[in-house]
N, C-alpha and C positions, 0 to 999 in steps of 0.2 A: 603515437598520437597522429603524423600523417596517415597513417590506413584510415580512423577515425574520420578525419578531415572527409577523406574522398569519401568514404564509405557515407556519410552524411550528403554531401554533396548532390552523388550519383542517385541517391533515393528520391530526395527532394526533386532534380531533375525527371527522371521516371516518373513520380509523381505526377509533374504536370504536363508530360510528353504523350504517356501511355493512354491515360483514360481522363478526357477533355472535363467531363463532369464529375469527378472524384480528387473532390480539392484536399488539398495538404493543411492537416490542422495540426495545430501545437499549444504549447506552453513554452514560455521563458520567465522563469521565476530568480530572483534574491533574495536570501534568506541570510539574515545575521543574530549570530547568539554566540554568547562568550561561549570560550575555549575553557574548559575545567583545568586546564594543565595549566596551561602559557596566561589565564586570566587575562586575557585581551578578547577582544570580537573578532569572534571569525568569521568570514562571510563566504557563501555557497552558492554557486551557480549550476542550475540544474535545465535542462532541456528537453522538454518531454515533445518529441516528431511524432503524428500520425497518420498513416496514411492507408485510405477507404477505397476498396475498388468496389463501389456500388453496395450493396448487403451482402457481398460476399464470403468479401475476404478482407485483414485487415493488419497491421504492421505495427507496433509499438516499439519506438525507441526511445530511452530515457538514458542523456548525459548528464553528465556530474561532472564539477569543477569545483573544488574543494580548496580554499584559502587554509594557510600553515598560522595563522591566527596575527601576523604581523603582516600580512598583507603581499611579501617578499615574493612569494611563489604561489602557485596552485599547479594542478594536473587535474586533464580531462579524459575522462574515462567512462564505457558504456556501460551505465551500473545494469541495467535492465533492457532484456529484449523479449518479445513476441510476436511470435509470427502465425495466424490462425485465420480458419475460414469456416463458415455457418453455412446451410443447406437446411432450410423451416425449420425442426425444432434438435436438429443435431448438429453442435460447433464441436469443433475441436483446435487446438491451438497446443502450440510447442515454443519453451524459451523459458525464462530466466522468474516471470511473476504470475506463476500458475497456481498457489496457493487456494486453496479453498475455506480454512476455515477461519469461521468468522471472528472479524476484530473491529476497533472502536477509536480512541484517539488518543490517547498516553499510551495506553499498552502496557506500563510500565511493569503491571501484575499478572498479564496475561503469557500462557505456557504460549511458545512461539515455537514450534517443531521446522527447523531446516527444512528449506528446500530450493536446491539451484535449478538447474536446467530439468526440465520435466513437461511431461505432453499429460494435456489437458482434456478428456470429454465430457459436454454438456450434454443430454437428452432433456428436452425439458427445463424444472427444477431439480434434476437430479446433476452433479457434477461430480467427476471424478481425475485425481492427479495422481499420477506417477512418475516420483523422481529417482533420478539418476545418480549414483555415489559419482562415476567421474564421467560424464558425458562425452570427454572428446578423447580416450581411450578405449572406455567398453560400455557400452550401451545397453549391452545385457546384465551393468551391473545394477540393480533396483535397491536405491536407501529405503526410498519409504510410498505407501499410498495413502494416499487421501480420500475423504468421501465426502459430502456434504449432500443433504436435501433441503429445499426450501417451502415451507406451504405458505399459502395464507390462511389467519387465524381469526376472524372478527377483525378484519381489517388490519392487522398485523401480519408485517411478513417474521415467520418464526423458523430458523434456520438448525437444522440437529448436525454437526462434523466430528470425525476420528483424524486420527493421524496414525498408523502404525507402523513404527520402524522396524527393519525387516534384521539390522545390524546387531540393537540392543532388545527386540521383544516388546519394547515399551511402546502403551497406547495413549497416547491424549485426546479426550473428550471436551468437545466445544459446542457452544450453543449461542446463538445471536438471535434479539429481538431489534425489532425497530416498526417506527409509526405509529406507537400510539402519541393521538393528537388531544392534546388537552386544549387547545384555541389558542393558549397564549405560547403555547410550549411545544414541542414533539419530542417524545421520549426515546431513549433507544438503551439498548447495551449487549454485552457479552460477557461468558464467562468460561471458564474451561480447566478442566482437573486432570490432572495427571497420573496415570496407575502407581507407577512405580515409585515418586517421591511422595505421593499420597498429597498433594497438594492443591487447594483451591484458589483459583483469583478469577477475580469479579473486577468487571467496572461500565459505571452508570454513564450516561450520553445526554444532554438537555441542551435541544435546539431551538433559538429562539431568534427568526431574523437574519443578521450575518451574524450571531452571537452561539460560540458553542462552547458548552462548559461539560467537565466531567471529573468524576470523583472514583477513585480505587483502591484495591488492596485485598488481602488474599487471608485463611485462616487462621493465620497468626496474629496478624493485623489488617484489624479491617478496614482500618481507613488510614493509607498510606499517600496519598499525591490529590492534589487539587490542582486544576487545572483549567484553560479556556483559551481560544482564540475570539477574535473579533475581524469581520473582512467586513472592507466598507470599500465598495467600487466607483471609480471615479470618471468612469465613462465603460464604451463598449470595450467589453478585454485588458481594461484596465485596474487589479486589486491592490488593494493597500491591506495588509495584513500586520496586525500585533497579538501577543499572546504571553504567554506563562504559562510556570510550574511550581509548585509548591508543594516540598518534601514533608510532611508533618514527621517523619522521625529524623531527618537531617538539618532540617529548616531552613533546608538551601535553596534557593527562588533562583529562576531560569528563567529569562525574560526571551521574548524571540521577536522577531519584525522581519517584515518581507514587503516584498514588490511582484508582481506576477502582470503580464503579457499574454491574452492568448491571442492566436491569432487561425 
């Protein structure tokens, strides 16, 4: 947890030492939602550091402080890092949320294929990731790669992603839409199938304001979670966040509320 400290510290410092016009941006978010075990509220502190050296190059670090649901303790841990740099129409980047294909906001039906530490290249709309089984052992060992292209479609950006693991053979196929605008709404969603369990999950997007709602569920059931947040801002970098979930075959409601800081 002290490495953490400094290691936080030293960048922020860097930050505003190294390059005078290349300010330190962030997030500092609280997020509270009961504990399914301990049925108390847990609450989460999470810390998203970024820091831009011009259109370069750019640095993502995201902490995590995680309440034991009684409020007794927590631990702070770097759940997420990235570190990459762009050059016109070719980035690449390496760390922890290199992920390509596309996702939506429950998620709760969508195939989510592993991926830790892994270096990342953009050309364009084309992107591509490749991760690593144990990155700080052998680097030559590859779990899985990724692909994604993006075009626009009539105004729609429409996204085609694989995943294939290199471990088990298995590929999953994803696809994401978004922007289409109805005036009162903006649509979006994602879906993605999986070769080897032979399975499909789907789920819908409806943005409306600070109001986003979405509804999912896969080929056995197709309509499995309902769901929304609402974010209503109370000045500059100031959010106020409430939301939900709603199981239709559990019929267990998940309320969440938050606070968020950027700065």
């Amino acid at each position: 947890m002290k490495n953490i400290f400094i290691a936080s510290i030293m960048a922020t410092l860097a930050a505003g030492v190294a390059v005078a016009d290349s300010p330190l941006s962030g997030e500092i978010e609280l997020a509270f939602k009961e504990n399914p075990i301990s049925e108390k509220i847990a609450g989460t502190m999470n810390l998203d550091l970024g820091i831009n050296v011009g259109t370069v190059s750019t640095v993502d670090l995201d902490f995590g402080a995680e309440g034991d649901g009684s409020f007794n303790g927590s631990s702070l841990k770097l759940n997420d890092w990235t570190v990459g740099t762009t050059v016109g129409a070719l980035g690449v980047a390496i760390g922890t949320d290199n992920g390509v294909m596309p996702g939506a906001e429950g998620e709760q039906t969508l195939a989510a294929p592993a991926m830790t530490e892994s270096v990342k290249v953009t050309v364009g709309d084309v992107a591509v990731a490749v991760g690593f089984g144990d990155f700080t052992r052998d680097i030559t060992d590859i779990s899985n790669v990724q692909g994604a292209y993006t075009l626009g479609v009539a105004g729609l950006d429409v996204t085609a992603a694989a995943d294939f693991n290199l471990d088990t053979d298995n590929t999953v196929l994803g696809a994401g839409v978004s922007g289409l605008d109805l005036g009162v709404a903006s649509l979006g969603g994602a879906m993605t199938y999986d070769v080897d369990a032979e399975t499909f999950g789907y789920e819908g997007v409806a943005t409306t304001g600070g109001l986003t709602a979405y509804l999912n569920g896969d080929d056995t059931d197709m309509l499995q979670n309902i769901g929304g947040e609402y974010v209503h801002g109370l000045g500059e970098g100031v959010d106020l966040s409430a939301g939900a979930n709603y199981n239709l075959d559990t019929e267990e409601f998940a309320p969440t509320a938050g606070i968020s800081f950027a700065f």
